[in-house]
PyMOL Python script that loads the backbone (N, CA, C, O; Angstrom):
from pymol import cmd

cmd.read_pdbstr("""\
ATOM      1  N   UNK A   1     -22.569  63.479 -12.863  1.00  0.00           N
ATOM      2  CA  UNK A   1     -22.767  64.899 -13.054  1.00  0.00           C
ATOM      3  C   UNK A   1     -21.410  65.583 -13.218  1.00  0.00           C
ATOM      4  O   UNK A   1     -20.483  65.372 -12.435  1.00  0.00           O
ATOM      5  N   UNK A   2     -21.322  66.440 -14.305  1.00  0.00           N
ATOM      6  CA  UNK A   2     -20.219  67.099 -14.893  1.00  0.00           C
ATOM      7  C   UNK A   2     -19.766  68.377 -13.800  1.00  0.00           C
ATOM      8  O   UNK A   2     -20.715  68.223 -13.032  1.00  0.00           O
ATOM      9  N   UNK A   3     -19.271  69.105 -13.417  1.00  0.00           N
ATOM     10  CA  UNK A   3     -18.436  70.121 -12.765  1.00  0.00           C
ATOM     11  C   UNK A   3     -17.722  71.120 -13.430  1.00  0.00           C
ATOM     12  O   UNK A   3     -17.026  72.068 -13.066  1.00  0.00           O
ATOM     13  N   UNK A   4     -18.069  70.670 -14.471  1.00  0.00           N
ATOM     14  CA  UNK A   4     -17.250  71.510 -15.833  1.00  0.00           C
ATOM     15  C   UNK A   4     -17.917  72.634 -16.044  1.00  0.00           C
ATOM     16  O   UNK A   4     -19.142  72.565 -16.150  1.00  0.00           O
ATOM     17  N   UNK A   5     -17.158  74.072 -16.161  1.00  0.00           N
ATOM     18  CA  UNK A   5     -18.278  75.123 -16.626  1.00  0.00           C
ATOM     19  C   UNK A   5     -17.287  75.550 -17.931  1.00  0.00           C
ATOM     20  O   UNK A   5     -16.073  75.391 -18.062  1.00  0.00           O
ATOM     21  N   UNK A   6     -18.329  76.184 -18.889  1.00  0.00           N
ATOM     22  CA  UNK A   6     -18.076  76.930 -20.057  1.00  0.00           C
ATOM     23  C   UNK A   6     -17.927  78.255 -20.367  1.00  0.00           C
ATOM     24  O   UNK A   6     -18.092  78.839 -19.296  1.00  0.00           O
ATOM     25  N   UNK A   7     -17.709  79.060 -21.224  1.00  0.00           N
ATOM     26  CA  UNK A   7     -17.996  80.297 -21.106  1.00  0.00           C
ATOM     27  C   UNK A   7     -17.728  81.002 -22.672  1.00  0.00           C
ATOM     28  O   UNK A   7     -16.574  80.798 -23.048  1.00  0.00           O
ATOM     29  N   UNK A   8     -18.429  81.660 -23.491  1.00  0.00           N
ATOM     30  CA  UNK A   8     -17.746  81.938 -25.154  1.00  0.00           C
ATOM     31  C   UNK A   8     -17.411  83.185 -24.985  1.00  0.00           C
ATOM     32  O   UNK A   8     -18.182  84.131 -24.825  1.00  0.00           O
ATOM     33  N   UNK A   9     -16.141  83.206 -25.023  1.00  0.00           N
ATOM     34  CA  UNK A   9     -15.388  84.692 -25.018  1.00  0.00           C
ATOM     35  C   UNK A   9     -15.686  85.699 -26.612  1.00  0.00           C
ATOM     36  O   UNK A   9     -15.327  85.096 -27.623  1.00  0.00           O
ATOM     37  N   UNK A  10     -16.176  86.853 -26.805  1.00  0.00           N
ATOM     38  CA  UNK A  10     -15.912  87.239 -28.177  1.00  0.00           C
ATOM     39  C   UNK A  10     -15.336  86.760 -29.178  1.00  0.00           C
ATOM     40  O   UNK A  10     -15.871  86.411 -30.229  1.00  0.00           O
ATOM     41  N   UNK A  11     -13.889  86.711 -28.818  1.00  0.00           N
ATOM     42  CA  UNK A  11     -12.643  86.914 -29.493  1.00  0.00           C
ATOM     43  C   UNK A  11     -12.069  85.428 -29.737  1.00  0.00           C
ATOM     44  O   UNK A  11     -11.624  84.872 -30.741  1.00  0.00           O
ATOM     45  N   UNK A  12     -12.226  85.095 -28.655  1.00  0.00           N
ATOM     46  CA  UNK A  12     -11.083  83.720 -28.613  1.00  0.00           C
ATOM     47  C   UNK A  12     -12.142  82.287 -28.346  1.00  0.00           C
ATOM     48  O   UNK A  12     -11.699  81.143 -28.449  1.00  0.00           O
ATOM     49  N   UNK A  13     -13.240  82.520 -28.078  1.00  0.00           N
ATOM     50  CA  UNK A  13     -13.869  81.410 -28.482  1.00  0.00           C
ATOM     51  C   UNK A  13     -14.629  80.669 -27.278  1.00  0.00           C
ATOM     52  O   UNK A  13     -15.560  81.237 -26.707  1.00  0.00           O
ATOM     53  N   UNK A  14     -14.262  79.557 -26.959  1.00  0.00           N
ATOM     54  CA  UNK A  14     -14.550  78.466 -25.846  1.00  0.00           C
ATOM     55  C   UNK A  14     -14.066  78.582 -25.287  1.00  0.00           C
ATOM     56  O   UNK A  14     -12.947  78.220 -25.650  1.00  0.00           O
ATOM     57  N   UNK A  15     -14.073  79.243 -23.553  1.00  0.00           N
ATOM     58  CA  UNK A  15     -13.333  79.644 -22.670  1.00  0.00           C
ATOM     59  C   UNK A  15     -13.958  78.098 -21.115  1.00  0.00           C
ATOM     60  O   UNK A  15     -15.098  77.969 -20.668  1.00  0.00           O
ATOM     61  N   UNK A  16     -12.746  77.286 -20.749  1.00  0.00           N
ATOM     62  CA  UNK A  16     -12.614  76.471 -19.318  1.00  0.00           C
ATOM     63  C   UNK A  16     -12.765  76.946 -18.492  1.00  0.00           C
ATOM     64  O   UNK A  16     -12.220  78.048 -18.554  1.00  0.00           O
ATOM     65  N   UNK A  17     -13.346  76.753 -17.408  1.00  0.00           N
ATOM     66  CA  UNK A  17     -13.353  77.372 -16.301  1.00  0.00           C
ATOM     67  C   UNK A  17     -12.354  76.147 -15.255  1.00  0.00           C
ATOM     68  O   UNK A  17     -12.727  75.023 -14.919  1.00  0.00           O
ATOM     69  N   UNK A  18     -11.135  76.766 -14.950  1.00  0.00           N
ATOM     70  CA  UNK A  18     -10.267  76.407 -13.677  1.00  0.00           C
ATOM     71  C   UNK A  18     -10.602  76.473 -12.597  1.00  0.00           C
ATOM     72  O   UNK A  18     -10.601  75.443 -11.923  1.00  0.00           O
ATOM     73  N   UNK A  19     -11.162  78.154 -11.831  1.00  0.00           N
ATOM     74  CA  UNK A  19     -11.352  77.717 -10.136  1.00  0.00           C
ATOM     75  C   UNK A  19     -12.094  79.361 -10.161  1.00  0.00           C
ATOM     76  O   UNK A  19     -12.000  80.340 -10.901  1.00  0.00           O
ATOM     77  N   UNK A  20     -12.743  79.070  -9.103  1.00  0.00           N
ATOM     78  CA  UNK A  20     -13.365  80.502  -8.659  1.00  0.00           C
ATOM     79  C   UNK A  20     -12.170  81.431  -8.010  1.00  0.00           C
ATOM     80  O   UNK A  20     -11.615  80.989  -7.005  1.00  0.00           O
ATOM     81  N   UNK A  21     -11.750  82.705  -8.546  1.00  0.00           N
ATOM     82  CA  UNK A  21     -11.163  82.820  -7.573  1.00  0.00           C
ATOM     83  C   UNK A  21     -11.421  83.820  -6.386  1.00  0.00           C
ATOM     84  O   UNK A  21     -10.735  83.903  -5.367  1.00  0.00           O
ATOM     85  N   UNK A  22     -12.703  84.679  -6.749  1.00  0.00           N
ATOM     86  CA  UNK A  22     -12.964  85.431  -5.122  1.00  0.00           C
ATOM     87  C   UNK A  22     -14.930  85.387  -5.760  1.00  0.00           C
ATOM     88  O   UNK A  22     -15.471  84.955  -6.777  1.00  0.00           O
ATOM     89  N   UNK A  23     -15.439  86.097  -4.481  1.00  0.00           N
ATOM     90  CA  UNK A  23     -17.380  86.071  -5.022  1.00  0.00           C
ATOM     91  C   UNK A  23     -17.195  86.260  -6.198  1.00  0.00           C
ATOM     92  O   UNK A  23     -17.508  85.227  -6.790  1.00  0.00           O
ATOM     93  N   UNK A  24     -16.777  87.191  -7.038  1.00  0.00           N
ATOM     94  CA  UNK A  24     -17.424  87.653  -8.616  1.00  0.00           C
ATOM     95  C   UNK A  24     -16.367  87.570  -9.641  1.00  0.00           C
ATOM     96  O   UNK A  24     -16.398  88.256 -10.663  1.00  0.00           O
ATOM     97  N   UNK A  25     -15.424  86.722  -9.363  1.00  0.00           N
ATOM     98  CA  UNK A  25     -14.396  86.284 -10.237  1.00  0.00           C
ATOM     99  C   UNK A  25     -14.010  84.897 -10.469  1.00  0.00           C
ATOM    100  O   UNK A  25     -13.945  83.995  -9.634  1.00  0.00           O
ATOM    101  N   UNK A  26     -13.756  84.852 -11.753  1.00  0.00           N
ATOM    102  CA  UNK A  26     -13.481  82.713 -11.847  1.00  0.00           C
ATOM    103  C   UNK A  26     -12.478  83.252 -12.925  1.00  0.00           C
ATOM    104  O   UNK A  26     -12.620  84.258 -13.620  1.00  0.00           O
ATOM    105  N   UNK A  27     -11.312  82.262 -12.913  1.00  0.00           N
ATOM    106  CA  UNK A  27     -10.107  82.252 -13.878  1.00  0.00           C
ATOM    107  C   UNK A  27     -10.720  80.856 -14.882  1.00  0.00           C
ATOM    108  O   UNK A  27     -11.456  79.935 -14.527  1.00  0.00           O
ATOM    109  N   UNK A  28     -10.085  81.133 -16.258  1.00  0.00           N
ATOM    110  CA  UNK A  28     -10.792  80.659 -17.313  1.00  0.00           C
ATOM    111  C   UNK A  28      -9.884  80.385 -18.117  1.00  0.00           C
ATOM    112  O   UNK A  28      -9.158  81.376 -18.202  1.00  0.00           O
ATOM    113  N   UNK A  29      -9.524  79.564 -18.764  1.00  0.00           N
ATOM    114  CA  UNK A  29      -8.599  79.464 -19.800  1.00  0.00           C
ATOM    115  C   UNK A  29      -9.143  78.946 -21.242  1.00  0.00           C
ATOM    116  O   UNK A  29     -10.178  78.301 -21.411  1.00  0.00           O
ATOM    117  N   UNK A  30      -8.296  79.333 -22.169  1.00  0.00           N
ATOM    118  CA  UNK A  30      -9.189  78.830 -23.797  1.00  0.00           C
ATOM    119  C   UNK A  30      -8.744  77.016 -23.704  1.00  0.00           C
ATOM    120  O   UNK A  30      -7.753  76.373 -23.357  1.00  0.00           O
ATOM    121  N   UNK A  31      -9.899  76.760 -24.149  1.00  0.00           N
ATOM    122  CA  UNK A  31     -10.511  75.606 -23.886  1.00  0.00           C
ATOM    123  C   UNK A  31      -9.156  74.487 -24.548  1.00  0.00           C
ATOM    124  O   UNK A  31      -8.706  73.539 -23.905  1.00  0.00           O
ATOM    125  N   UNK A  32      -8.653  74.923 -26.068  1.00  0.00           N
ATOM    126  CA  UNK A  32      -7.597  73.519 -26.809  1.00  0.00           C
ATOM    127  C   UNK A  32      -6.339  74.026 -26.270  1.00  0.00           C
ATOM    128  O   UNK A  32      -5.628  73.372 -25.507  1.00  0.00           O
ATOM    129  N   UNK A  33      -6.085  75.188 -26.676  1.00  0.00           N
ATOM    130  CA  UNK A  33      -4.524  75.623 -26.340  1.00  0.00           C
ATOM    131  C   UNK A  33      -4.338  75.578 -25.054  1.00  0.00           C
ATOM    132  O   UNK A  33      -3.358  74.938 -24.672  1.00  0.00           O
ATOM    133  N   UNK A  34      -5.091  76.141 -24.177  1.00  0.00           N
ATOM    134  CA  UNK A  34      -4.415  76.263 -22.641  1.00  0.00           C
ATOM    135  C   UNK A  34      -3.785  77.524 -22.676  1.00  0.00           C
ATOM    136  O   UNK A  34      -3.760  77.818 -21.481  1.00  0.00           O
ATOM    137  N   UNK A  35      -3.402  78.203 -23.125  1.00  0.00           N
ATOM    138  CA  UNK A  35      -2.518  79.115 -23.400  1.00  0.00           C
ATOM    139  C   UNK A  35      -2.657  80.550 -22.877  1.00  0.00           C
ATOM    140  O   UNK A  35      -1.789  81.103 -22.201  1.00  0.00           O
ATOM    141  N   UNK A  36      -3.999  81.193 -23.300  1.00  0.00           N
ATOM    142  CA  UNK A  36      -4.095  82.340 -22.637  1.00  0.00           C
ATOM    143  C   UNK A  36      -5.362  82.100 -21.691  1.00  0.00           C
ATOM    144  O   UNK A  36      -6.274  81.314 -21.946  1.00  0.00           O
ATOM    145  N   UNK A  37      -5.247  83.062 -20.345  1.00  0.00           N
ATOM    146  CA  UNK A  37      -6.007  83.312 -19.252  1.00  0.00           C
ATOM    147  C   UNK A  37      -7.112  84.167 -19.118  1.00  0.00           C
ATOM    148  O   UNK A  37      -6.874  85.088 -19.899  1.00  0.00           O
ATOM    149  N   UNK A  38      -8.301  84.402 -18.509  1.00  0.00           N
ATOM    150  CA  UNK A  38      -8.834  85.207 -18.452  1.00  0.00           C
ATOM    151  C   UNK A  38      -9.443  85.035 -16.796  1.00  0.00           C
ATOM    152  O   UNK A  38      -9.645  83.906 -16.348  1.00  0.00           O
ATOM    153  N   UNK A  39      -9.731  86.403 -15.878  1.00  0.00           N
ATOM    154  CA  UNK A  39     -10.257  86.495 -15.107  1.00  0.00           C
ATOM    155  C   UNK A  39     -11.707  87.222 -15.861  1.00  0.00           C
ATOM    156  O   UNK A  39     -11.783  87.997 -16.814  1.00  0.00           O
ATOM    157  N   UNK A  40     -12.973  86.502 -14.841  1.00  0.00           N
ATOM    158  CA  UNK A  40     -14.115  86.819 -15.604  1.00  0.00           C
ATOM    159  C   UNK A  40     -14.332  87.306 -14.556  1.00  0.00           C
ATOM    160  O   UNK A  40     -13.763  86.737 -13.624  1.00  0.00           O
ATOM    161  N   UNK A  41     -15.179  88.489 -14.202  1.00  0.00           N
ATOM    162  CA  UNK A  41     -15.831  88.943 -13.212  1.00  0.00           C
ATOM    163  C   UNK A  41     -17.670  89.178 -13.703  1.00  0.00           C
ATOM    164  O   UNK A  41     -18.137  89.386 -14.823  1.00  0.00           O
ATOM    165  N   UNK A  42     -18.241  89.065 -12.616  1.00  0.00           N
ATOM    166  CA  UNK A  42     -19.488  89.102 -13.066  1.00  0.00           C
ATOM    167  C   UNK A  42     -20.043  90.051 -12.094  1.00  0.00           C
ATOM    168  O   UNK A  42     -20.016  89.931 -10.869  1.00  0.00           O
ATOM    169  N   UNK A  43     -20.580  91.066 -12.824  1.00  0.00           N
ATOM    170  CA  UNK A  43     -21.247  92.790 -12.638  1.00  0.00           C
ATOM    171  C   UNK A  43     -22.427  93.074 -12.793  1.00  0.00           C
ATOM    172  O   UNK A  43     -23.239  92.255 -13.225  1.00  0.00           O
ATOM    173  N   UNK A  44     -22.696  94.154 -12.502  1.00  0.00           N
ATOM    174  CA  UNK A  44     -24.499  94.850 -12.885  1.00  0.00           C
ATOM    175  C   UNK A  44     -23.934  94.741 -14.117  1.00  0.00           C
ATOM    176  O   UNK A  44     -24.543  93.731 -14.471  1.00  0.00           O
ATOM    177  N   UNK A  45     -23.113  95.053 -15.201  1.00  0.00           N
ATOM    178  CA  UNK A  45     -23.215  95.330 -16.505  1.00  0.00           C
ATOM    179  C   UNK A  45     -23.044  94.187 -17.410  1.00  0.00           C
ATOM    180  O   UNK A  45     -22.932  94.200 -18.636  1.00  0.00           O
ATOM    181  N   UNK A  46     -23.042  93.080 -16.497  1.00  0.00           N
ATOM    182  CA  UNK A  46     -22.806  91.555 -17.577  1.00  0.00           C
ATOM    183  C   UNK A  46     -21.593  91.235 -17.061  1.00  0.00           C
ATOM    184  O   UNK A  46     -21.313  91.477 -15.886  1.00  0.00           O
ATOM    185  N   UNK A  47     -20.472  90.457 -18.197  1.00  0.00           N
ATOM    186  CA  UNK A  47     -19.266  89.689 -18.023  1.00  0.00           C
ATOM    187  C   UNK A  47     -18.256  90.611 -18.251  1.00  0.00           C
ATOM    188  O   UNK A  47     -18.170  91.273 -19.285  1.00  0.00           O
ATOM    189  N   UNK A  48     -17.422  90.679 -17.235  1.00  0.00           N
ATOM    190  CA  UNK A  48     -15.401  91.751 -18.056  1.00  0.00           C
ATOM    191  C   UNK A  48     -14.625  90.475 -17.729  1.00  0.00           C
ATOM    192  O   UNK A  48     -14.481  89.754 -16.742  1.00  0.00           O
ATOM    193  N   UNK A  49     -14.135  90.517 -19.152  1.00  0.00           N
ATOM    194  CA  UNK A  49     -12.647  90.036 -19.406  1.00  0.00           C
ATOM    195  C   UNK A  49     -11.699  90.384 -19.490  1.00  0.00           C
ATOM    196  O   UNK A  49     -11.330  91.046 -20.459  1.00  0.00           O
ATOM    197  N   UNK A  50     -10.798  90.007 -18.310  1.00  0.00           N
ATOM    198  CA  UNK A  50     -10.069  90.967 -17.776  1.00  0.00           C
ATOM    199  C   UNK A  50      -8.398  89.483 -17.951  1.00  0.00           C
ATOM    200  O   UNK A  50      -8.180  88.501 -17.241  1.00  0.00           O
ATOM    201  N   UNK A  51      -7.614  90.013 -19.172  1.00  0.00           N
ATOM    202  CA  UNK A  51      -6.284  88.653 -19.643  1.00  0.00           C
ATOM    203  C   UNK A  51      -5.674  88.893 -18.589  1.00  0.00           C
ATOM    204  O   UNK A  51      -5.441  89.933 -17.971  1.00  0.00           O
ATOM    205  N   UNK A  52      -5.421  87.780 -18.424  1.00  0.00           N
ATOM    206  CA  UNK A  52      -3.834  87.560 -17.227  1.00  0.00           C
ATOM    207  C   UNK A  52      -2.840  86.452 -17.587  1.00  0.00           C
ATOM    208  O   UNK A  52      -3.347  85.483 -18.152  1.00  0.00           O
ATOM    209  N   UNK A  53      -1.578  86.414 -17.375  1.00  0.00           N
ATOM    210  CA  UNK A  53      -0.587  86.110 -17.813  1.00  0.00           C
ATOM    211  C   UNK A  53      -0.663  85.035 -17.136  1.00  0.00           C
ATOM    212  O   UNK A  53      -1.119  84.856 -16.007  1.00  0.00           O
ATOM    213  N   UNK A  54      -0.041  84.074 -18.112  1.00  0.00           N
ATOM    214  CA  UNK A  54       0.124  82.713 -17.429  1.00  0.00           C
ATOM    215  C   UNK A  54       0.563  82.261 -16.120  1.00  0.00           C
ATOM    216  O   UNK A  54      -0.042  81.337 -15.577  1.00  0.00           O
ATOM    217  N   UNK A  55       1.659  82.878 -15.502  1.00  0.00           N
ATOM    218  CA  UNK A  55       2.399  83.182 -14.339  1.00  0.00           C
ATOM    219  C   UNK A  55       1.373  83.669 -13.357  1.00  0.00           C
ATOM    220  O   UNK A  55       1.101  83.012 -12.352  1.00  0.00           O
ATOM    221  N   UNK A  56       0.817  84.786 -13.631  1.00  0.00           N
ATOM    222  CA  UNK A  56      -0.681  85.330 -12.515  1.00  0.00           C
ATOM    223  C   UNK A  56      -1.776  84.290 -12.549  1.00  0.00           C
ATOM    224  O   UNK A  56      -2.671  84.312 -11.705  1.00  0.00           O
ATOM    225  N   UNK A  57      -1.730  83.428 -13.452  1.00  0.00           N
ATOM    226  CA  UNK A  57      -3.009  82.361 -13.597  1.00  0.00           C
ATOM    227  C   UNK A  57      -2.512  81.859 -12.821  1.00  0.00           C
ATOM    228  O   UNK A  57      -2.964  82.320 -11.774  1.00  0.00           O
ATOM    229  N   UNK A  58      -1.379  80.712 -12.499  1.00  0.00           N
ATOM    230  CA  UNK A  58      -0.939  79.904 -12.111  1.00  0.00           C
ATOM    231  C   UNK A  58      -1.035  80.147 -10.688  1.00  0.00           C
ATOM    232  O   UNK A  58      -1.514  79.290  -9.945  1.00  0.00           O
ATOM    233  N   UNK A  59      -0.626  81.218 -10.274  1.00  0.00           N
ATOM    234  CA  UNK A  59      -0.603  81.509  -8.845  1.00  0.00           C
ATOM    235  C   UNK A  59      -1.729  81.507  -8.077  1.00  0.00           C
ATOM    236  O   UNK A  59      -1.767  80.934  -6.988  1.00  0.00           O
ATOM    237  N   UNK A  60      -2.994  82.318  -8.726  1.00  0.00           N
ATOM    238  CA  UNK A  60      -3.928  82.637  -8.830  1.00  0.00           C
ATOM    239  C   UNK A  60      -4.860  80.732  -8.155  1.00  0.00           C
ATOM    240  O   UNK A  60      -5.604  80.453  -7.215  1.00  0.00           O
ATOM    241  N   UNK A  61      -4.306  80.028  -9.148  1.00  0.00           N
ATOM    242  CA  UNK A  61      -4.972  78.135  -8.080  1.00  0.00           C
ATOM    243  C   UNK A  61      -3.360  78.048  -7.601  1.00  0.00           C
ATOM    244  O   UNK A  61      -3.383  76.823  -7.484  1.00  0.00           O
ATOM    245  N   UNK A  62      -2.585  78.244  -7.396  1.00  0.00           N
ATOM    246  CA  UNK A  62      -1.950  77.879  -6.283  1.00  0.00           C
ATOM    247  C   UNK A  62      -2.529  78.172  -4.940  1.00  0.00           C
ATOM    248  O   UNK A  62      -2.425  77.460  -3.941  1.00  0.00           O
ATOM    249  N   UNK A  63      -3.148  79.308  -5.045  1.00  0.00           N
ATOM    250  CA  UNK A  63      -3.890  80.172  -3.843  1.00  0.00           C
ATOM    251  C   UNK A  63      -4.571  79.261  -3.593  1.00  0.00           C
ATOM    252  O   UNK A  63      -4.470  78.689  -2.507  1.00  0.00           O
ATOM    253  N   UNK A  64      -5.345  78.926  -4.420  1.00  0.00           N
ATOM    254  CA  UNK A  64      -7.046  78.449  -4.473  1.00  0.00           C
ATOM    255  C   UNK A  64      -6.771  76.878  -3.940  1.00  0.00           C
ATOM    256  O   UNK A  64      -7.189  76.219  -2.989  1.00  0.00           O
ATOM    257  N   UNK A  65      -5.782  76.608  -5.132  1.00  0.00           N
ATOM    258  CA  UNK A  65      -5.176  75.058  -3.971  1.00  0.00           C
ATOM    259  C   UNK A  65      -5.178  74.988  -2.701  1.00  0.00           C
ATOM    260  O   UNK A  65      -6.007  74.445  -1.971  1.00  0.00           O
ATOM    261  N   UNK A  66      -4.050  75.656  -2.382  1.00  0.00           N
ATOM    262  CA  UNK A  66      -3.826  75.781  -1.186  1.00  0.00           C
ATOM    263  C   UNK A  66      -5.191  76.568   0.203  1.00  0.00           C
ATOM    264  O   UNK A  66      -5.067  76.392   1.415  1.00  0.00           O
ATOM    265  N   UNK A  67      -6.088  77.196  -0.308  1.00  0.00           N
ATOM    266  CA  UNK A  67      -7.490  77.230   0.409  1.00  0.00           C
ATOM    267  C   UNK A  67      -8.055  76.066   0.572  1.00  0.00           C
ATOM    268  O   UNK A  67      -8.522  75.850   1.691  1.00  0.00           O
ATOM    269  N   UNK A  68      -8.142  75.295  -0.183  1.00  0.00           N
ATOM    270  CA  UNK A  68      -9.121  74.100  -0.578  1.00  0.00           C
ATOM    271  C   UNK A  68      -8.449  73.140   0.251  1.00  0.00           C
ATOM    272  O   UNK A  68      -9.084  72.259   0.830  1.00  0.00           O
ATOM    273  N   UNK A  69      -7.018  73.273   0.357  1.00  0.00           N
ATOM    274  CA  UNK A  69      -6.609  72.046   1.088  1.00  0.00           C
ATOM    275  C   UNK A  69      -6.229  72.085   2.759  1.00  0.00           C
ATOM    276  O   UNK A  69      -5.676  71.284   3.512  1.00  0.00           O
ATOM    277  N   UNK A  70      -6.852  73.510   2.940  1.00  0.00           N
ATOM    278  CA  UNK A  70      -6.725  73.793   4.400  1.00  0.00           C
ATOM    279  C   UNK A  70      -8.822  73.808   5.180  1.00  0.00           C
ATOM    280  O   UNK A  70      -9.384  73.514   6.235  1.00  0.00           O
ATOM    281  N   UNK A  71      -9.149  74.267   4.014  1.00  0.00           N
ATOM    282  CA  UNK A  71     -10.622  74.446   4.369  1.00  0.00           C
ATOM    283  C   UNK A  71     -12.059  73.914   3.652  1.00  0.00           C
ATOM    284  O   UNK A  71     -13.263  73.841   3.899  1.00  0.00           O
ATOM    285  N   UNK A  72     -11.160  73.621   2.674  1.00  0.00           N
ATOM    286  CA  UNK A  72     -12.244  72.956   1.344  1.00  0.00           C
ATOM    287  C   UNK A  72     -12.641  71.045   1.830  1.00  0.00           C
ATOM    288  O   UNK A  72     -12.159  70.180   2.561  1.00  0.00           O
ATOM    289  N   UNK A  73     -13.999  71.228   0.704  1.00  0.00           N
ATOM    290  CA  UNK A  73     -14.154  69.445   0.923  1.00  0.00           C
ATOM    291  C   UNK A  73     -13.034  68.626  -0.161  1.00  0.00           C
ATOM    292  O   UNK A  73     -12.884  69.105  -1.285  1.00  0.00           O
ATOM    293  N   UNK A  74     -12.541  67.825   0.098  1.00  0.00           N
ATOM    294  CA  UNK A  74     -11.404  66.712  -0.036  1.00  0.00           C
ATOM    295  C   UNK A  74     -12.175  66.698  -1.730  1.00  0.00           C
ATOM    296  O   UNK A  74     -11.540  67.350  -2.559  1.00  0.00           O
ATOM    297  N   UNK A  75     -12.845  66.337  -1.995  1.00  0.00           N
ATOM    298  CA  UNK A  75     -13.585  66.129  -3.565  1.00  0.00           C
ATOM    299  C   UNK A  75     -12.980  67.359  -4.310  1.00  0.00           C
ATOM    300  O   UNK A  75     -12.047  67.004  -5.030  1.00  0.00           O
ATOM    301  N   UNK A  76     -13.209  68.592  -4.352  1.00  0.00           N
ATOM    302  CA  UNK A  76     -12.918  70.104  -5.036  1.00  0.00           C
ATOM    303  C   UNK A  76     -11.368  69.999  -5.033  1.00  0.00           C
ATOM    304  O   UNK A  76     -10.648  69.974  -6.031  1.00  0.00           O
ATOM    305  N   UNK A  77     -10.928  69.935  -3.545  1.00  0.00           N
ATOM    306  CA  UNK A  77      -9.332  69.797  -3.883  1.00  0.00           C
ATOM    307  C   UNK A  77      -8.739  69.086  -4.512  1.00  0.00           C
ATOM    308  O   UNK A  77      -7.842  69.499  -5.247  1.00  0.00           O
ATOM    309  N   UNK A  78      -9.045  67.864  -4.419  1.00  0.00           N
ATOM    310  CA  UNK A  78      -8.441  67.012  -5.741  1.00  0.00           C
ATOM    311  C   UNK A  78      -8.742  67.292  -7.527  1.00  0.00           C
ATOM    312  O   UNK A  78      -7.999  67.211  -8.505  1.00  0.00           O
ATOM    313  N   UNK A  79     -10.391  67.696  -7.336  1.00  0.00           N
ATOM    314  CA  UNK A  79     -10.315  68.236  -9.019  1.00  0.00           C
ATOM    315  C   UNK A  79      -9.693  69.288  -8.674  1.00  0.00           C
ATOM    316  O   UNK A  79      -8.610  69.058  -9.213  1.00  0.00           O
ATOM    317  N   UNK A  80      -9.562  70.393  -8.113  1.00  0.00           N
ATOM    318  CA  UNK A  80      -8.761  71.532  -8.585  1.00  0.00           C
ATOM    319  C   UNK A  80      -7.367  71.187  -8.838  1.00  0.00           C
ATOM    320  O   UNK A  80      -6.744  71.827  -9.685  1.00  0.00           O
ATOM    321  N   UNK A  81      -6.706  70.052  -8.058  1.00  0.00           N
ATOM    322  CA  UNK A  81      -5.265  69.595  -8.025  1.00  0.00           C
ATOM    323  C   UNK A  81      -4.878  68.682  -9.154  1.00  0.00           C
ATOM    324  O   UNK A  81      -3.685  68.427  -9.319  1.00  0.00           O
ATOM    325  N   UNK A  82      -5.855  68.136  -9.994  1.00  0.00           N
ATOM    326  CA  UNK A  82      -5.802  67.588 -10.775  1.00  0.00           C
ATOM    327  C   UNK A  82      -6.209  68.583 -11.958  1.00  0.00           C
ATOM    328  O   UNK A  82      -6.285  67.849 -12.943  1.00  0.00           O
ATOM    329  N   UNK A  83      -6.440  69.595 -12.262  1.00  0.00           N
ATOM    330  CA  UNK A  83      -6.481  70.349 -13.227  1.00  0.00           C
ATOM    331  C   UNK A  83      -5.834  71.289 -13.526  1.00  0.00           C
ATOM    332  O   UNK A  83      -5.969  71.920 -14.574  1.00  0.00           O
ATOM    333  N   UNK A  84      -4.816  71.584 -12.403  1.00  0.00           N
ATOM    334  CA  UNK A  84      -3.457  72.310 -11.894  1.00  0.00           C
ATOM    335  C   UNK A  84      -2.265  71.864 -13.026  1.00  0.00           C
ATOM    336  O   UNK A  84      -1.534  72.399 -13.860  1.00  0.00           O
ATOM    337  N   UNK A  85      -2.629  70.266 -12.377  1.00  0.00           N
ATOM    338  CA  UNK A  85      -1.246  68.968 -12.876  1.00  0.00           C
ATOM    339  C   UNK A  85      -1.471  69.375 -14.815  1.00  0.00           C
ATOM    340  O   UNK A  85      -0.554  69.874 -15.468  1.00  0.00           O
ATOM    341  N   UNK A  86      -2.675  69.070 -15.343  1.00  0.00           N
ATOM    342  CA  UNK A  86      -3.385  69.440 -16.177  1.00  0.00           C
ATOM    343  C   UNK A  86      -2.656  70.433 -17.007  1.00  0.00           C
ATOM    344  O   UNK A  86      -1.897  70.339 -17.972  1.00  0.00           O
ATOM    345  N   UNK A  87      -3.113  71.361 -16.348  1.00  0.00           N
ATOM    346  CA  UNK A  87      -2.597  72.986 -17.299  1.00  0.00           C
ATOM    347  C   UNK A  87      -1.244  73.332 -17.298  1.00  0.00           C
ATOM    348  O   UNK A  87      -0.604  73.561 -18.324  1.00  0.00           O
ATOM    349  N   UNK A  88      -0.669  73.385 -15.833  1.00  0.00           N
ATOM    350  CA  UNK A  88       1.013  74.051 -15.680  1.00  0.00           C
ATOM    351  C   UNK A  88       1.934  73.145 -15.747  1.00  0.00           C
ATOM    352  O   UNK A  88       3.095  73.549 -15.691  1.00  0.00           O
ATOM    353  N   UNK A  89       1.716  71.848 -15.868  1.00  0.00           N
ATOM    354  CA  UNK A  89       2.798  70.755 -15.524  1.00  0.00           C
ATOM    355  C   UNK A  89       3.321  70.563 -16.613  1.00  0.00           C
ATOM    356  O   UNK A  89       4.236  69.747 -16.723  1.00  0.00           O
TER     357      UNK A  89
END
""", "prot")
cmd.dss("prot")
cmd.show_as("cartoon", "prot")
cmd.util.cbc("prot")
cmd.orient("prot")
């Protein structure tokens, strides 16, 4: 079973999903390039795409890393740590 989520942005296409990062937000990146970010929040009014800079992405699962590896199950932290290595390395 896959863990992978999707998402089709307007504009830019096939959007990755990286990590949840609070209840109604998940950081997302375009699926070939890697390149630009999006925080998605999910509302009474549907989906906002809301860009964030590579630097705020990054930090953004550093956080999430670092949750996962103080309170998370051992399985999530490693895919999140392995999709970290992935994108910023």
């Amino acid at each position: 079973m896959s863990d992978e989520n999707y998402l089709n942005h307007p504009s830019f296409g096939l959007l990755f999903r990286i990590c949840l990062v609070d209840a109604n937000r998940e950081l997302f990146t375009t699926l070939y390039a890697q390149r630009l970010f999006f925080v998605v929040t999910t509302g009474e009014n549907g989906l906002e795409f809301e860009p964030v800079s590579r630097a705020d992405a990054r930090i953004m699962v550093e956080n999430r890393v670092r949750l996962l590896r103080r309170l998370g199950p051992p399985q999530d932290y490693d895919q999140l740590l392995t999709i970290y290595k992935q994108t910023f390395q």
